[in-house]
KOLMARRO-719058 format. One record per residue (C-alpha): chain; x, y, z; residue number from 1. Coordinates in Angstrom, 3 decimals, always signed. Layout:
+--------+----------+----------+----------+-----+
| cadena |       c1 |       c2 |       c3 | num |
+--------+----------+----------+----------+-----+
|      A |        X |        Y |        Z | NUM |
...
+--------+----------+----------+----------+-----+
END
This chain:
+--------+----------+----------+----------+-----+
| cadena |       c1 |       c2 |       c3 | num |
+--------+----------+----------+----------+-----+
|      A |  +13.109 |  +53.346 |   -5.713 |   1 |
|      A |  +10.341 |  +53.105 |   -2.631 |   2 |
|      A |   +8.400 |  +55.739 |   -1.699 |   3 |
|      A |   +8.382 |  +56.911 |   +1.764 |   4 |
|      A |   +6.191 |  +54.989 |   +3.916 |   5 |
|      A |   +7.389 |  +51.988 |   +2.361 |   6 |
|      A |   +7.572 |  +49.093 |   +4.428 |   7 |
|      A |   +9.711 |  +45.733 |   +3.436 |   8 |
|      A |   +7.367 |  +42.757 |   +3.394 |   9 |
|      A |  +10.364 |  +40.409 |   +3.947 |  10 |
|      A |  +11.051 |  +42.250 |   +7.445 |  11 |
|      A |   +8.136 |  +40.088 |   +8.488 |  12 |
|      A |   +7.866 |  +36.299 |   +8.903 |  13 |
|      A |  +11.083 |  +36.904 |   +6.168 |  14 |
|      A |   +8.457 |  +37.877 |   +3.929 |  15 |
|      A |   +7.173 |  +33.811 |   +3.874 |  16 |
|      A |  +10.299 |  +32.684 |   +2.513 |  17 |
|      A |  +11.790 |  +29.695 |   +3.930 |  18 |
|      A |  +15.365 |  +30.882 |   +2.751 |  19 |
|      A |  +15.912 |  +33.778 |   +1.543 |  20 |
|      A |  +13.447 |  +36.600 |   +0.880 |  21 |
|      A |  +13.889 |  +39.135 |   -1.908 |  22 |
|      A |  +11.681 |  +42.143 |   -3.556 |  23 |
|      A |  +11.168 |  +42.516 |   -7.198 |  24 |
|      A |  +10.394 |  +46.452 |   -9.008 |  25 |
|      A |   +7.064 |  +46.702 |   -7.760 |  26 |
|      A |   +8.349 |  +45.741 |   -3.605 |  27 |
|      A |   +6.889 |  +42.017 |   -4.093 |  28 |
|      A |   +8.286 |  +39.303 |   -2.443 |  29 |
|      A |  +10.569 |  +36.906 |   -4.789 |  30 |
|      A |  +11.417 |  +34.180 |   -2.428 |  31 |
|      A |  +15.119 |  +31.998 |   -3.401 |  32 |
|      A |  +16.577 |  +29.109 |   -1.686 |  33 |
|      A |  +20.650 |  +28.601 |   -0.653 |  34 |
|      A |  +22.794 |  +27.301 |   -2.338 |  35 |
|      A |  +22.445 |  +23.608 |   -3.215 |  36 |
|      A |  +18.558 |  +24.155 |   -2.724 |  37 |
|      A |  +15.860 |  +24.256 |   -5.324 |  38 |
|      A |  +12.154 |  +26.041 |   -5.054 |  39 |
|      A |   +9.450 |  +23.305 |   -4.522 |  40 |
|      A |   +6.896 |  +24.119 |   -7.350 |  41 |
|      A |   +3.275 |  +22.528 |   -6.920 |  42 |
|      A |   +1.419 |  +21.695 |   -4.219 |  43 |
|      A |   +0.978 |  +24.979 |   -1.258 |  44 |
|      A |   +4.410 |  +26.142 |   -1.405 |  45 |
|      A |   +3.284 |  +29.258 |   -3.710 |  46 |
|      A |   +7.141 |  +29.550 |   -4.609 |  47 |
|      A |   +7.647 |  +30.164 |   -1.005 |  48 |
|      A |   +9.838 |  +26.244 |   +0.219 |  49 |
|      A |  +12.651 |  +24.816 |   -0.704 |  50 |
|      A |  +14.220 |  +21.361 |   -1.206 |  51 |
|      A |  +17.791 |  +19.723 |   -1.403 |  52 |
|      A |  +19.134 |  +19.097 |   -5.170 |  53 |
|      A |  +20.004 |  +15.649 |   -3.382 |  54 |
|      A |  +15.896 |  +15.387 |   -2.561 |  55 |
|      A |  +15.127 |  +15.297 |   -5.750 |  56 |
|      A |  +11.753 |  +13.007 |   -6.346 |  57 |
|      A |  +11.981 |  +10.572 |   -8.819 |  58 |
|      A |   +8.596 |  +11.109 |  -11.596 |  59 |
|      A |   +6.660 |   +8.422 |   -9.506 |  60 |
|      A |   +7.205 |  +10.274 |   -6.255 |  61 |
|      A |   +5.733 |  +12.893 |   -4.609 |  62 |
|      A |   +7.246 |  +16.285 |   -3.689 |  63 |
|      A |   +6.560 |  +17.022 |   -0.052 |  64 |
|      A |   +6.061 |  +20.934 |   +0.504 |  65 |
|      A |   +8.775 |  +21.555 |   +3.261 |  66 |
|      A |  +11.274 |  +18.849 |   +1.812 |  67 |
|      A |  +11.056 |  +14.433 |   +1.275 |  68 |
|      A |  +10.191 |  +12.635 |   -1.193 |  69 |
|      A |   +7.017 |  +10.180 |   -0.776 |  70 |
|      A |   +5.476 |   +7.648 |   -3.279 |  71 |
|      A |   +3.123 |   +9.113 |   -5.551 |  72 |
|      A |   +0.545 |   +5.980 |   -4.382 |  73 |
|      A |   +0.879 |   +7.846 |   -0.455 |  74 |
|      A |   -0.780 |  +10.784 |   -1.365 |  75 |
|      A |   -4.696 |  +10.973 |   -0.925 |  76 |
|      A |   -4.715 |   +7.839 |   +1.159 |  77 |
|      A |   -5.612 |   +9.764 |   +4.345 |  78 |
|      A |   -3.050 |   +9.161 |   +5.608 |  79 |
|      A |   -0.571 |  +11.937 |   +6.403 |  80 |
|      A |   +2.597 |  +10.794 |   +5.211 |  81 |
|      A |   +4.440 |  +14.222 |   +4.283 |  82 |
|      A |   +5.434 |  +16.463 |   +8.142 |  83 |
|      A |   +3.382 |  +19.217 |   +6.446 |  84 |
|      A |   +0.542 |  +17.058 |   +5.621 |  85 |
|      A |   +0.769 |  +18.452 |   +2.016 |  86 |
|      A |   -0.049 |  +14.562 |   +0.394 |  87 |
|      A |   -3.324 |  +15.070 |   +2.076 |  88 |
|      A |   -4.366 |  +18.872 |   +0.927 |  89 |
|      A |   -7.716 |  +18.896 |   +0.231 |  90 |
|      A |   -7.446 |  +20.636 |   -2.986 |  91 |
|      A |   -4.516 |  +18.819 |   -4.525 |  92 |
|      A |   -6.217 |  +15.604 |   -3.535 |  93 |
|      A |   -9.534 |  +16.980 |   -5.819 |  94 |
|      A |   -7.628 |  +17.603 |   -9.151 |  95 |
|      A |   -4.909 |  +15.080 |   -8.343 |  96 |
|      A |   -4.138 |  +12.650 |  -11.493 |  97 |
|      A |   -2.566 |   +9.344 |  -10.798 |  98 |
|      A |   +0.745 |   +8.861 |  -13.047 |  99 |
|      A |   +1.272 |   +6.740 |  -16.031 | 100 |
|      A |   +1.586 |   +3.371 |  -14.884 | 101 |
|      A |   -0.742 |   +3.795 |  -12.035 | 102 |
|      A |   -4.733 |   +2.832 |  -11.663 | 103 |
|      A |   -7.148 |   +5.614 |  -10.273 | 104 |
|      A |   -9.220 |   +3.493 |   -7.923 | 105 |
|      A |  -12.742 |   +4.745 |   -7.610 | 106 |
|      A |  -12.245 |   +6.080 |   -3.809 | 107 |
|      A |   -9.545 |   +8.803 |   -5.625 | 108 |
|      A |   -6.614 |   +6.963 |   -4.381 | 109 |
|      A |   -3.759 |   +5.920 |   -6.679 | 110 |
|      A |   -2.105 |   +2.476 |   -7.105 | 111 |
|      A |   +0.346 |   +0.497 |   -9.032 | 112 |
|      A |   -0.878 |   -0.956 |  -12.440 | 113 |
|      A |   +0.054 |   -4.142 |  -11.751 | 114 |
|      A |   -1.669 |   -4.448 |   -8.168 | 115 |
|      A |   -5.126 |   -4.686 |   -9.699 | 116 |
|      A |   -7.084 |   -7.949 |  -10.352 | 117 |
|      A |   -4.535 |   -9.741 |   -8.110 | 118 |
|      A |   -7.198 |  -10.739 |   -5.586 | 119 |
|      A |   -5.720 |   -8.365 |   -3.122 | 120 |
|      A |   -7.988 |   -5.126 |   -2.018 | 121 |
|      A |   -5.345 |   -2.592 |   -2.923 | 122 |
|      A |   -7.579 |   +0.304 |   -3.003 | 123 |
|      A |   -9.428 |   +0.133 |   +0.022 | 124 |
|      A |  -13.034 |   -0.138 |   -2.103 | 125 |
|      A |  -12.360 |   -2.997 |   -3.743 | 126 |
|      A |  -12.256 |   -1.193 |   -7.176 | 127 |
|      A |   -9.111 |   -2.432 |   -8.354 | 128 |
|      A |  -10.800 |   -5.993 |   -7.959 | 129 |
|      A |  -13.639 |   -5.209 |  -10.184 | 130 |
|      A |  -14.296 |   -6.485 |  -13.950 | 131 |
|      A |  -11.159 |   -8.936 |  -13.464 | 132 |
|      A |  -10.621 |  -11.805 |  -15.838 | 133 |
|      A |  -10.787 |  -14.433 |  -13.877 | 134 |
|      A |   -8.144 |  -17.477 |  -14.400 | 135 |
|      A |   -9.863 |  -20.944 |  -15.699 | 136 |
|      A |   -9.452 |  -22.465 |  -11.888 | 137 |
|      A |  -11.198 |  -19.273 |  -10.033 | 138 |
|      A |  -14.619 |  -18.647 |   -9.467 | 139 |
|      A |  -16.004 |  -14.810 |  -10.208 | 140 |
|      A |  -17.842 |  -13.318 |   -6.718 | 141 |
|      A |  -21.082 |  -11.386 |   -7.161 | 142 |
|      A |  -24.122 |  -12.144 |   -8.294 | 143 |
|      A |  -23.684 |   -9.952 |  -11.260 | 144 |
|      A |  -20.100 |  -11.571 |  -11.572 | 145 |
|      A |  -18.376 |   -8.173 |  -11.204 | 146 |
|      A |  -16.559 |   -8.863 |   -7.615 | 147 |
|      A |  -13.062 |  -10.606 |   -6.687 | 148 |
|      A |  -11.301 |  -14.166 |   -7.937 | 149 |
|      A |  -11.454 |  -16.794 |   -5.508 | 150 |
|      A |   -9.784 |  -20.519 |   -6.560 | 151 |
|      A |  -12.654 |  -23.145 |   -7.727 | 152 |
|      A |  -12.209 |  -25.509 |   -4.692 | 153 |
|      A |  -13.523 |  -22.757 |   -2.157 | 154 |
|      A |  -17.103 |  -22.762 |   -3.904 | 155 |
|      A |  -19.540 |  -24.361 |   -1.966 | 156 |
|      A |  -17.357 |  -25.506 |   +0.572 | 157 |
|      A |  -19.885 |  -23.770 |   +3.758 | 158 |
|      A |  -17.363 |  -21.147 |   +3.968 | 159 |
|      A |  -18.510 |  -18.017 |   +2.796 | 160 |
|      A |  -14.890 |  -16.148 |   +1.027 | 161 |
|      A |  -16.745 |  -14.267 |   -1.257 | 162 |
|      A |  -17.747 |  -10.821 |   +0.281 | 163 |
|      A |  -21.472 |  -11.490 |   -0.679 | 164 |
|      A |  -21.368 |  -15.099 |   +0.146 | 165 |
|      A |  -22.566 |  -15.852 |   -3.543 | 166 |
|      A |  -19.649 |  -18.482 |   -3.441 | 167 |
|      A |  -21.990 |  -20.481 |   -1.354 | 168 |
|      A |  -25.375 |  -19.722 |   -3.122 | 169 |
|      A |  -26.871 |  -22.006 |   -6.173 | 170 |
|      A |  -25.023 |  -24.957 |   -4.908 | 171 |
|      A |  -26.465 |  -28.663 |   -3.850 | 172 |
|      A |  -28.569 |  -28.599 |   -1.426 | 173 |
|      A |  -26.727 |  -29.219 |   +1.974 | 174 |
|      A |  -28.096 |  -31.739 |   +4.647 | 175 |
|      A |  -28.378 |  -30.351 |   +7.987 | 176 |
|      A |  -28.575 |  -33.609 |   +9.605 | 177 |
|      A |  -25.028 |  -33.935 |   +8.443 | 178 |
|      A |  -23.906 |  -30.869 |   +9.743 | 179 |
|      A |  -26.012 |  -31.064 |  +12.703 | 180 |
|      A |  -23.801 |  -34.542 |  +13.777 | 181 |
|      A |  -20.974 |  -32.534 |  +12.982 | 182 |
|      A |  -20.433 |  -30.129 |  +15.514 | 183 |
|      A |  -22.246 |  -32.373 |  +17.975 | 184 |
|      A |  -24.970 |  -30.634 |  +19.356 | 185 |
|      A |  -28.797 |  -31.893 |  +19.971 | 186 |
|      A |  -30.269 |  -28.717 |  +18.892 | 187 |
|      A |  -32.267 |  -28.516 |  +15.529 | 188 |
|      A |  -30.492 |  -27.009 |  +12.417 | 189 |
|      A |  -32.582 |  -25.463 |   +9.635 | 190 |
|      A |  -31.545 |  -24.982 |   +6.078 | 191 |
|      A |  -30.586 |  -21.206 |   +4.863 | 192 |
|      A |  -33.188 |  -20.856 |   +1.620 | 193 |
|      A |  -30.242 |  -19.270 |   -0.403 | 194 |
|      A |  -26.459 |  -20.878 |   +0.614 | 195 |
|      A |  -24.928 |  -23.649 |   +2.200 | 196 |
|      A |  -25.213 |  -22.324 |   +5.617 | 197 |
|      A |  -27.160 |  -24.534 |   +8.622 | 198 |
|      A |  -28.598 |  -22.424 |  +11.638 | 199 |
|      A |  -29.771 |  -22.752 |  +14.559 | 200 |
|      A |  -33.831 |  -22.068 |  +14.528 | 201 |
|      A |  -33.611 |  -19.812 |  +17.218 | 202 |
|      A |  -31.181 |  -17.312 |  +15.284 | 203 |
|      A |  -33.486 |  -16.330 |  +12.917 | 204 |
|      A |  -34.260 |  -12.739 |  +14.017 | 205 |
|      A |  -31.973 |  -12.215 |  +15.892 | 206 |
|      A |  -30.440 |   -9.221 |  +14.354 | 207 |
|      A |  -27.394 |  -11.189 |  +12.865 | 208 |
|      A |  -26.454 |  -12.226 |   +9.724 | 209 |
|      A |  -26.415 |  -15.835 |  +10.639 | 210 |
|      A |  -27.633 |  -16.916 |   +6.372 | 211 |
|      A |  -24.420 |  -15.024 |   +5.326 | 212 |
|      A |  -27.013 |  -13.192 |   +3.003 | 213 |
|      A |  -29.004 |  -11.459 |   +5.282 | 214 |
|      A |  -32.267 |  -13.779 |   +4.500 | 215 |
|      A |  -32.417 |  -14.706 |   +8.288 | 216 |
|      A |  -33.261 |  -11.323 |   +9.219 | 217 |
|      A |  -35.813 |  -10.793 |   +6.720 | 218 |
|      A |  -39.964 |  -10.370 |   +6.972 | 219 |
|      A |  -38.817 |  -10.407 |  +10.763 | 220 |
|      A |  -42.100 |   -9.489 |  +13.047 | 221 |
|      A |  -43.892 |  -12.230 |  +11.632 | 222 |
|      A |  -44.222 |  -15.778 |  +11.887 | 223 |
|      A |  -44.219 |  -16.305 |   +8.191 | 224 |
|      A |  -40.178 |  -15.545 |   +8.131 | 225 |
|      A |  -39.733 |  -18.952 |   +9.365 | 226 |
|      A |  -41.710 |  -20.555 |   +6.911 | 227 |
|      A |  -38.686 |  -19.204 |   +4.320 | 228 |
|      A |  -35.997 |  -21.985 |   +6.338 | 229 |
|      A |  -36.160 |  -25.795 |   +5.186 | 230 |
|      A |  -35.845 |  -28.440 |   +8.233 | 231 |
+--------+----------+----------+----------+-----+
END
């Protein structure tokens, strides 16, 4: 029994329910879905949604609020996959877990297991790349050997592949005079002190990142940053 006055929550917006809207003892909303339709538990629905029994989400998938089924790796990506946007709520995405089987990459975003150390950036930070064993024909990037795999034969081959370049630091010296007959120009190359790269001596200040390693653009302002380059 209601006392008079009382007013029925679910005459209103159907009391938040997205199917059917009823009132326990007390007059609080109890929200229940139509036949062939389950509540969505989790997430923002508050017990309020519903979803298809033939929606179901498999354990690796995600339950969208108002109904789908996304991969659990879509949520927190920042990208809005669910129509609701619920794989990108702001407080699910601070105290979501990734599931067994996956790797929690250090940018909060879920992958596969098996997609890390496979010289593929999988996680957007390069995380998943990170304290890899390399195999015996790869070379380890970083100058603390911590970065991605690359294969042997790319090492000081004047192609930087290594984020940081160090695939093309500590190797034989390179001669400029080669390189300088090489792509034909009568301009003089000079020697980057720390990889295989040849320059042009006017690019040495010049606000790019000509060395690969930045040493071009350092102790700029003075004329002693040139004295760092070997003709």
């Amino acid at each position: 029994m209601f006392c008079l006055g009382f007013r029925n929550p679910c005459l209103v917006n159907n009391g938040g329910c997205q199917d059917i809207c009823g009132l326990d003892a007390r007059g609080s909303v109890v929200c229940s879905c139509y036949l062939g339709r389950n509540l969505v538990s989790g997430g923002d629905s508050n017990g309020t949604q519903c979803i298809g029994q033939s929606m179901s989400c498999s354990e690796d998938s995600f339950h969208c609020v108002n109904g789908g089924c996304i991969p659990h790796t879509f949520t927190c990506d920042g990208i809005n996959h669910c129509p609701d946007h619920s794989d990108e709520n702001e407080k699910y995405c601070a105290t979501r877990p990734c599931k067994p089987g996956h790797f929690h990459c250090n940018n909060n975003h879920c992958i596969y297991e098996n997609q890390t150390c496979d010289q593929v950036n999988d996680c957007g930070d390069g995380s998943d790349e990170l304290n890899c064993t390399c195999p015996q024909d790869h070379f380890r990037c970083g100058k603390k050997q911590a970065g991605p795999c690359i294969l042997s034969h790319f090492r000081c081959d004047n192609d930087p592949d290594c984020p940081d370049a160090s695939d093309e630091m500590g190797c034989p010296p390179q001669n400029c005079s080669v390189t300088l007959h090489h792509i034909n120009t009568s301009d003089s190359l000079v020697k980057c002190q720390h990889t295989t790269a040849c320059i042009h001596a006017n690019w040495i200040c010049d606000g790019e990142n000509d060395c690969w390693d930045g040493s071009d653009e350092l102790n700029c302002g003075s004329l002693a940053s040139e004295c760092a380059f070997v003709p």
